[in-house]
N, C-alpha and C positions, 0 to 999 in steps of 0.2 A: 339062566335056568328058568325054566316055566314054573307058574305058582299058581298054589291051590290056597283058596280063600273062601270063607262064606261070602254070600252076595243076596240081596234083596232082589226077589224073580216079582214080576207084575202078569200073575194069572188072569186078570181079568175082577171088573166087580167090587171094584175099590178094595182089591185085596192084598195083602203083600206077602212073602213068601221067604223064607232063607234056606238056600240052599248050598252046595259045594259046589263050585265053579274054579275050571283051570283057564289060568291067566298066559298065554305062548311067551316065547322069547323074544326081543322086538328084531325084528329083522333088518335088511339093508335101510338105511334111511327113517327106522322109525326108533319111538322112545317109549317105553313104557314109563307109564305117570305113576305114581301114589296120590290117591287123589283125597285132601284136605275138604275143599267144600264144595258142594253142588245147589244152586238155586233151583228152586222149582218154578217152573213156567205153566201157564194157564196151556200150550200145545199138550202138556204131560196128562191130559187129562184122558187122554185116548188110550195111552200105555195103563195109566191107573185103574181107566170103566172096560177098556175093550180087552186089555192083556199087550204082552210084545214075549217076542222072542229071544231079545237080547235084553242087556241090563241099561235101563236108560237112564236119562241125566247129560243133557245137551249145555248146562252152564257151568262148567266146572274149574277148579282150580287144583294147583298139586304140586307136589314135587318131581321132578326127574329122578324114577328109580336105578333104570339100567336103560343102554343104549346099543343099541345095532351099529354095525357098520354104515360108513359113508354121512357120519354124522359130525356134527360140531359142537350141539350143545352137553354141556359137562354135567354129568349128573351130580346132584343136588342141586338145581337150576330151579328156583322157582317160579310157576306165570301162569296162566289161565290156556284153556284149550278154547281152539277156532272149532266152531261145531263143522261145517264147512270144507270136507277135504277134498280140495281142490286141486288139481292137474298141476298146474304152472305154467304149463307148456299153450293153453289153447288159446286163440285170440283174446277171448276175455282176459283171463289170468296176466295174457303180456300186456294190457289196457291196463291191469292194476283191479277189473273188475269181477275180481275170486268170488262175490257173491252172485257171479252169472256167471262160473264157469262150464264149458260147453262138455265139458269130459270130467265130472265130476264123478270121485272114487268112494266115496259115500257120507254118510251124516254121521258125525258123534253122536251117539246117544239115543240114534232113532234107528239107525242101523246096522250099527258098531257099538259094541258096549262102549257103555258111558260113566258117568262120574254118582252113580249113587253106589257103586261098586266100591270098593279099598284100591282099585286098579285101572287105567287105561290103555291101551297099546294105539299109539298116536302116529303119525309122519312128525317129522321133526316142521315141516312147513306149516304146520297149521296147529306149530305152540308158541307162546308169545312170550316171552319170557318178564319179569317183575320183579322189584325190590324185596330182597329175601324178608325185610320187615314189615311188608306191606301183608297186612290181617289178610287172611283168603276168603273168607268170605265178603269182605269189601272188594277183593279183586274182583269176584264175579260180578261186580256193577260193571266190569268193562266189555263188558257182550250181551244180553239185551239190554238190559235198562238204561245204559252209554251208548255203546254200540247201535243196534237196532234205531235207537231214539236219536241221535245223533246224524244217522245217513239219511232219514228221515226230514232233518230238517236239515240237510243239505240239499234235497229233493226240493222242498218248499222254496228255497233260494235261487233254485232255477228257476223259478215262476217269478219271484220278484225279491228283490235285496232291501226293499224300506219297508219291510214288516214290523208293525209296529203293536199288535195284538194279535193273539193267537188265541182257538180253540181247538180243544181238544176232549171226543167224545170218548167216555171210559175212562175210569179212576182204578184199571188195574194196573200191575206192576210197569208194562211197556207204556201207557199213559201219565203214569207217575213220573214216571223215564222220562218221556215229552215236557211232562210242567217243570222238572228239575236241567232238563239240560237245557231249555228255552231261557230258562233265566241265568245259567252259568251262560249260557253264548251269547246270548243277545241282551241280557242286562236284566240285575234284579228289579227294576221299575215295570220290565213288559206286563201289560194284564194280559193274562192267559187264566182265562174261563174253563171249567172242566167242568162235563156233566157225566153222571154216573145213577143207577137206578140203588143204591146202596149208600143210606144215610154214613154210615161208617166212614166209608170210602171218601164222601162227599167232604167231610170234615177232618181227614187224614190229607186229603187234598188243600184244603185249606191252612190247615198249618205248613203244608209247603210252600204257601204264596198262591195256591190258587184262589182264582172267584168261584166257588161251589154253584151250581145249578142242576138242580134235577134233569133227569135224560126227560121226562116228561114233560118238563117245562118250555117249549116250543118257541112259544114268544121270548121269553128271558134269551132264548139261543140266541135268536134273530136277531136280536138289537146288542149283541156283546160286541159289534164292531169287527170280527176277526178278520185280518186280511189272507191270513191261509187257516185252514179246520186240517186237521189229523182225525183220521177213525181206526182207532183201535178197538173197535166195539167188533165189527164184525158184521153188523147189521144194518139193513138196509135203510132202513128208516134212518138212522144215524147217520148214515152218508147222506144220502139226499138232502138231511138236513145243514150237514155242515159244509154242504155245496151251495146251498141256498143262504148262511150265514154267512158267506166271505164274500169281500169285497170286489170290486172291480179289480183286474188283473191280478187274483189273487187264485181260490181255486183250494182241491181238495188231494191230501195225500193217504189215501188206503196204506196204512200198517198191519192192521189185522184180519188174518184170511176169513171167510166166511160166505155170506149171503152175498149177491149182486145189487146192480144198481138200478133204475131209471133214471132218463135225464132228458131234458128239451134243448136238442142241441143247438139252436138258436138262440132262444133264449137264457138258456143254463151255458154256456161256451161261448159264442161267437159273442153277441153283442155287448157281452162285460169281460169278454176276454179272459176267460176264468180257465182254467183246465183240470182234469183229473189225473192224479198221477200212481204210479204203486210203488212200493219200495220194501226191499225184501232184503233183510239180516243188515250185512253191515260188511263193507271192504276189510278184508286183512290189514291193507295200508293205514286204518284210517285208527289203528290200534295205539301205534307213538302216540300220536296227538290225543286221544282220549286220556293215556296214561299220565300224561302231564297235567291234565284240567282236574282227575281224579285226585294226585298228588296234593293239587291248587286248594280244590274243594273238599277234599274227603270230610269233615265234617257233615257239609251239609249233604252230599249223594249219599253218605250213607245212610242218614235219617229215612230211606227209600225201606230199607231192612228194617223189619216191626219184628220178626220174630227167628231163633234161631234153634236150633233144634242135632241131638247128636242121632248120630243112623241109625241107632239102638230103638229109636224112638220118632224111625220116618213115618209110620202109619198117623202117629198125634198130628208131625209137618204137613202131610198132604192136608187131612181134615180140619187144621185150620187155615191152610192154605184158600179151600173151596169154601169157607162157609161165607167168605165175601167179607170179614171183619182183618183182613192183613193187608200190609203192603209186602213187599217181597221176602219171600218164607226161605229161608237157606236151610240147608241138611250139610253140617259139619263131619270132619271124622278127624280127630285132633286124637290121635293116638299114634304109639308106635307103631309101625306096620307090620300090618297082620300076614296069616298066610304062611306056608312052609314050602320050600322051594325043594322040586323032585325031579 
């Protein structure tokens, strides 16, 4: 049956809204979710200043409420949503590479109501399923801040395998992401240098293991050693930068979209052998393997979460979200579920 639920609407102008919203019944192949917790991501800033039409929230977590035909997962199944609804069918997808799928059927949360809602209506392919005891909002560590940051330095690995330092520009959540999954993969000894223009940040960084460095501080970049830089800043300067801070055969990987680059492609490529790469969400497949390091680690990834917040009280989540003093801001909904079915 289709459900009728209040839901937080994004008019635009850092506003928020609650209105009544009907949730459909899930069709062939899909699930509707009850969704427990949604992360906020620095992309959400466009639905919060500009408005959106749907209800967004692209890192979510939840329960299996009800299910469509032509399905297998069992309601009450708990697991995170793939924002990412991908075909299956098109070259990429049979590559395994659903984060470039060529026939993709849309975004969670950006174009399909998403998780700041009490509800999802999902494809069963792009929900992952999770240990019913596993906290939901730690689940959400496993799509950007795992995810995302993880494919990422699978990226780097094609460039070289004896990386031995790392930088990494921007101390927001997907950067935090990068210094904490660098040292579950690669060993808690790696120095990996972060620079962020937010003292806060800089020192939330550093009780992760990072080396703190001001985005400002130029020289301090240049002599950190890195053999691969990550830019999750966005900006130009920051790339350039951390192209010009990695070593020989080393080289830069763009995470965060934004500004462009320049480069000297003899000097900056060819004669140190260096390269630029992009890297964008994170494989469906690469979801097992995260799930286990999570499990490994969950202590320390979750220390990535600084602040948690119930939906009653997402206007406070965003605005400390943006004021630049959090690591990753989650929006909870740890209630019975809402909504009356008509």
């Amino acid at each position: 049956m289709p459900v009728s639920a209040r839901v937080p609407r994004f008019p635009g102008r850092a506003t928020i809204r609650w209105q009544d919203h009907r949730y459909p019944e899930p069709g062939p192949g899909q699930l509707r979710i009850a969704i427990t917790a949604n992360a906020i991501c620095g992309t959400d800033r466009h639905e919060f200043y500009d408005g959106s039409a749907i209800v967004p929230g692209h890192e979510a977590a939840g329960v299996v409420e009800s299910v469509g035909s032509d399905t297998t997962i069992a309601v009450g199944t708990a697991g995170v949503i793939y924002l990412m609804d991908f075909c299956g069918a098109c070259r990429s997808c049979r590559f395994g590479a659903t984060n470039q799928c060529l026939a993709k059927r849309g975004d969670v949360g950006q174009n399909t109501d998403g998780g700041y809602g009490p509800y999802a209506v999902v494809h069963e392919s792009n929900f992952f399923a999770v240990p019913a005891d596993l906290d939901p909002a730690t689940a959400t560590m496993l799509l950007d801040v795992m995810g995302t940051s993880s494919h990422a330095i699978a990226r780097a690995r094609l460039l070289r395998s004896d990386i031995e330092a790392a930088y990494v520009a921007g101390a927001g959540p997907i950067g935090l992401g990068l210094l904490v999954m660098l040292k579950v993969r690669l060993g808690r000894d790696l120095p990996v240098t972060v620079s962020d223009v937010s003292r806060w940040r800089l020192d939330f960084a550093e009780s992760l293991g990072a080396v703190p460095v001001p985005a400002d501080d130029r020289d301090a970049v240049l002599a950190c050693g890195a053999d691969i830089s990550f830019d999750t800043s966005g900006r130009q300067q920051a790339r350039e930068l951390g192209l010009a801070a990695s070593s020989k055969r080393g080289g830069l990987i763009c995470v965060g979209h934004g500004e462009g680059m320049s480069l000297d492609v003899s000097g900056d490529l060819i004669a140190p052998e260096r390269a630029v790469l992009g890297s964008e969400y994170f494989r469906f497949d690469e979801l097992p393997g995260n799930l286990d390091l999570l499990l490994a680690e969950q202590d320390y990834i979750s220390r990535v979460i600084t602040h948690r917040f119930d939906v009653s009280d997402i206007d406070e989540a965003f605005g400390t979200f943006f004021s630049g003093r959090s690591g990753k801001v989650v929006v909870t909904q740890q209630r019975s579920l809402k909504g009356e079915r008509s």
